[in-house]
N, C-alpha and C positions, 0 to 999 in steps of 0.2 A: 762274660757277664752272667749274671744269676738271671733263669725265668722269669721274668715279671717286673724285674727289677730295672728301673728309669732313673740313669746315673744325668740326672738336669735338674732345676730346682732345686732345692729343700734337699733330695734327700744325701748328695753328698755330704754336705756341712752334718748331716743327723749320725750317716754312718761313723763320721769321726768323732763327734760329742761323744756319741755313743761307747765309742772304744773308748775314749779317755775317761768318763765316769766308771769305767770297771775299772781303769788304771789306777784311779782316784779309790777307790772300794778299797781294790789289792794293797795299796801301797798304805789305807790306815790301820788296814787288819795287820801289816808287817812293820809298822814306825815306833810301836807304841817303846815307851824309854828314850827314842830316839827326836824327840820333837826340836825340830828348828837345825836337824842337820840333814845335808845331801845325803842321799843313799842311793844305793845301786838301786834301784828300782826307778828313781829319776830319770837315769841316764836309760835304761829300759824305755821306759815313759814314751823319753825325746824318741828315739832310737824306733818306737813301734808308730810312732805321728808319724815321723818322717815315711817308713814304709808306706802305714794305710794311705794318707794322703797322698804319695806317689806312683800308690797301684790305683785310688780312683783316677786319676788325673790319665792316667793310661789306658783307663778302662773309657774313660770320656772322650779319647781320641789326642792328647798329647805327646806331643815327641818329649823324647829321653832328653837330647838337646838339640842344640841347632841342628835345622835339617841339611843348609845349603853351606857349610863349611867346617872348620874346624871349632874347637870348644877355645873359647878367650875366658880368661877371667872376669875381661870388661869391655862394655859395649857403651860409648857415649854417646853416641845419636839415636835420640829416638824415638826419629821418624827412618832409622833402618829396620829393616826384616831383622834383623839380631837384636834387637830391644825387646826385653822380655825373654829373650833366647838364650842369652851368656849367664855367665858365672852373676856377675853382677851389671847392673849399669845405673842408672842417676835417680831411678826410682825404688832401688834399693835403698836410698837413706830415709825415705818414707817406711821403710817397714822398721828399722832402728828408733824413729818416731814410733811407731806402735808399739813398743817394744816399754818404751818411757810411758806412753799412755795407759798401757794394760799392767804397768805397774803400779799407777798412781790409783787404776779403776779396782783393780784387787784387793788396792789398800783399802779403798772407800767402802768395798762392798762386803770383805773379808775381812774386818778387822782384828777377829783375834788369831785369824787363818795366821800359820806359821810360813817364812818365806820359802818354804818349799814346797807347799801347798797353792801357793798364788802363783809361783812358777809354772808348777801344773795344769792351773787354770791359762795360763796365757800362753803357754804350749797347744791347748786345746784349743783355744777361742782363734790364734792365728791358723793354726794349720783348718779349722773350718773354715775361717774366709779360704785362704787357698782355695778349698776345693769346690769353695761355691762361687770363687772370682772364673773358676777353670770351667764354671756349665756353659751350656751354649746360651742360658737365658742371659747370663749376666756379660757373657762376652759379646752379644749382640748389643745388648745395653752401651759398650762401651765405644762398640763400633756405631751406634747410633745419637750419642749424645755428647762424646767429649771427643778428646785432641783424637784419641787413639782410634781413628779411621781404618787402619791395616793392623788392630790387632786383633788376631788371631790365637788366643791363649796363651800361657807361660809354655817355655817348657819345665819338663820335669826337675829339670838339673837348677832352671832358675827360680821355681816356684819352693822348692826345698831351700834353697841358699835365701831365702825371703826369712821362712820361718827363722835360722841361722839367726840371720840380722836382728830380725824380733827381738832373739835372746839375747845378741849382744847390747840393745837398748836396754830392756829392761835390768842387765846385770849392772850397767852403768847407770842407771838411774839408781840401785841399790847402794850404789859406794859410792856417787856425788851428795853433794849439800842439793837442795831443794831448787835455790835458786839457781845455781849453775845448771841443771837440766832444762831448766826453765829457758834459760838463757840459751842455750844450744838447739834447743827444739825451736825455737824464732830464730835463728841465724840459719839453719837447716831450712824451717820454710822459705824465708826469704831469699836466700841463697839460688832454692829452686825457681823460685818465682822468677825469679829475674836470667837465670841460667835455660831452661827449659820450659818458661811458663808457664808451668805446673807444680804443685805440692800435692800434701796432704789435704791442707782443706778443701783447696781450687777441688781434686778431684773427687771429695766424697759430696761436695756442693754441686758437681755436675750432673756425677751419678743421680742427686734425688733429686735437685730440682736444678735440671740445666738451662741456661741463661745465654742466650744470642749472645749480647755484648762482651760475655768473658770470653764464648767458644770463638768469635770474630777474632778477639785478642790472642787468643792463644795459637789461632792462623797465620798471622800477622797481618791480616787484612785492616 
């Protein structure tokens, strides 16, 4: 870790912004002709997210993967030690929901941004949660106010396959009709809700303003 430098708070999510608006810089000084197709610098892009956000995430005290067994692909309980720990497990289809939602937000905010541009942006803006879901302020947060009582951070392996997800939502949200995303992104949450007691919204509702009677439900008390 660099002198001075306090990978908690803010400044994870900063260092990653940070790298990706040079990304963003490099890649329009190198597009020009080339507007509204993929280019090797995309895949660069993903390619330097995934690092940075996997070297703070290690620098903040996260394992590579599971510490107490082998690496699965998938982990379906999760209230085990390997939730959040594996390849994937049930709150991976929440980041496939981000993935739809940061395409819809790109659109809104980006509108004449070309879709390899808004790509870039939700490459960024996911791997910054990452790496501010990974401080100990917000892991505390989660151990303090929602389901997730024993957790202890992603690991590496499952915080990276997050962003993954991301992009496969948002690729899919490019090549469906409007309402079919629509329609999947409500069967996804309700899916969760009733399978795991948890979604997307359940959990970004806990995070700000958590709520006895949900947390009691999601115990099964």
């Amino acid at each position: 870790m660099m002198p001075g430098l306090v990978l908690d708070g803010l400044t994870p999510p900063l260092v990653v912004v940070g790298v990706m608006l040079v990304l963003h810089v490099a890649r329009r000084g190198r597009s020009r002709g080339a507007r509204g197709r993929f280019q090797r610098l995309d895949a660069v892009a993903l390619l330097v997210a995934l690092l940075v956000t996997g070297g703070l995430e290690r620098l903040m005290g996260r394992p590579w993967t599971y510490r107490n067994g082998p690496v699965r692909a998938w982990s379906g309980d999760i209230s085990s030690d390997q939730n959040s720990q594996q390849i994937s497990d049930p709150y991976t289809f929440t980041h496939v929901t981000h993935g739809a939602l940061f395409y819809g937000l790109t659109k809104l905010l980006l509108p004449s941004a070309a879709l390899p541009t808004r790509l870039l942006a939700t490459i960024g803006a996911e791997a910054a949660w990452e790496a501010y879901e990974n401080t100990d302020t917000v892991v505390e947060r989660y151990r303090a106010v929602t389901i997730s009582l024993g957790y202890y951070g992603d690991s590496v392996l499952n915080s990276l396959s997050d962003i993954v997800a991301c992009l496969l939502g948002f690729w899919l949200t490019s090549r469906l009709p409007r309402r079919v995303t629509v329609a999947w992104v409500i069967v996804v949450e309700v899916v969760l809700a009733f399978w795991i007691r948890d979604n997307l919204t359940l959990n970004i509702l806990m995070l700000v303003y958590p709520l006895d009677a949900i947390r009691a439900w999601q115990a099964g008390v």
